[in-house]
C-alpha positions as CSV (number, residue, x, y, z in Angstrom):
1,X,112.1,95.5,115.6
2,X,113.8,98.8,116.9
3,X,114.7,101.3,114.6
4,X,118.4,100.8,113.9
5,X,117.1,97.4,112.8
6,X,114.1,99.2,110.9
7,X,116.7,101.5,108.9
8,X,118.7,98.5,107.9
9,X,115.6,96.8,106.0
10,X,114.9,100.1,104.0
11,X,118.6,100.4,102.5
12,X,117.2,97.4,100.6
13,X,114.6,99.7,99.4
14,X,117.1,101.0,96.4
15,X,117.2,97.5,94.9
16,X,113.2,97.1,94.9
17,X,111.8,97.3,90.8
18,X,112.9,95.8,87.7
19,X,116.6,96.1,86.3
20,X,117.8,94.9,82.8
21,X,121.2,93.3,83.5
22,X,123.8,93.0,80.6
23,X,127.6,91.5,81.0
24,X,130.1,88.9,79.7
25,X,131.8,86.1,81.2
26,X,135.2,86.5,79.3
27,X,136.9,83.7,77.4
28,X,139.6,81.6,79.0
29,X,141.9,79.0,77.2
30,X,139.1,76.3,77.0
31,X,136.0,78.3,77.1
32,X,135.1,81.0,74.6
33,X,133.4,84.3,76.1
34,X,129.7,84.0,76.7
35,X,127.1,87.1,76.8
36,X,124.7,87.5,79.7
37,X,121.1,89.4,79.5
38,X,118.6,89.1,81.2
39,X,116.1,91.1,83.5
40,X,116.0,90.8,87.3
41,X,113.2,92.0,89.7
42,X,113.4,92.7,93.5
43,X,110.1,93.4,95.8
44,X,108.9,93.1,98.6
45,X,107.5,90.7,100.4
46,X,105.7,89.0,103.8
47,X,104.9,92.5,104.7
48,X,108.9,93.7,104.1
49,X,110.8,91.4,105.8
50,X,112.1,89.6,103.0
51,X,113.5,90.6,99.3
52,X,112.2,88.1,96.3
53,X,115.0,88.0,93.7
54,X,113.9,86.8,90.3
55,X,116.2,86.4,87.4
56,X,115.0,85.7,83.3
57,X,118.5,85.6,81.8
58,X,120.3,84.6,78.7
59,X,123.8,83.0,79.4
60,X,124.6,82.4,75.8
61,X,122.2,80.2,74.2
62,X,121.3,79.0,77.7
63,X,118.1,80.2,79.4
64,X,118.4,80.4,83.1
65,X,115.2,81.4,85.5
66,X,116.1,81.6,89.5
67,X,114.0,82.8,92.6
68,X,116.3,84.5,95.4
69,X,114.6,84.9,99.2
70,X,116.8,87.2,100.8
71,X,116.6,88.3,104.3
């Protein structure tokens, strides 16, 4: 990897830890608004080539757990 290629992978770097995420998904004509909170986590991983989202959220009553593998 060369380094313009290098610098791109470490602008990632400010995503990398653990957030707690709060919002709404406002109400439309059929559907009422619905709260969202949850915590997601970024980190690294095969030696930094590769971002592992993870997502523990409340959409409502609903619970909702994802894995992300962004590269």
């Amino acid at each position: 990897m060369d380094k313009k290629d290098e610098h791109a992978y470490h602008q990632l770097n400010k995503f990398v830890g653990t957030w707690n995420t709060e919002g709404l998904i406002r109400s439309s004509d059929n559907n009422p608004e619905i709260k969202i909170k949850g915590i997601d986590s970024y980190k690294w991983i095969t030696d930094g080539f590769f971002l592992l989202h993870t997502v523990d959220v409340m959409m409502g009553a609903e619970n909702s757990k994802t894995h992300k593998i962004m590269g």
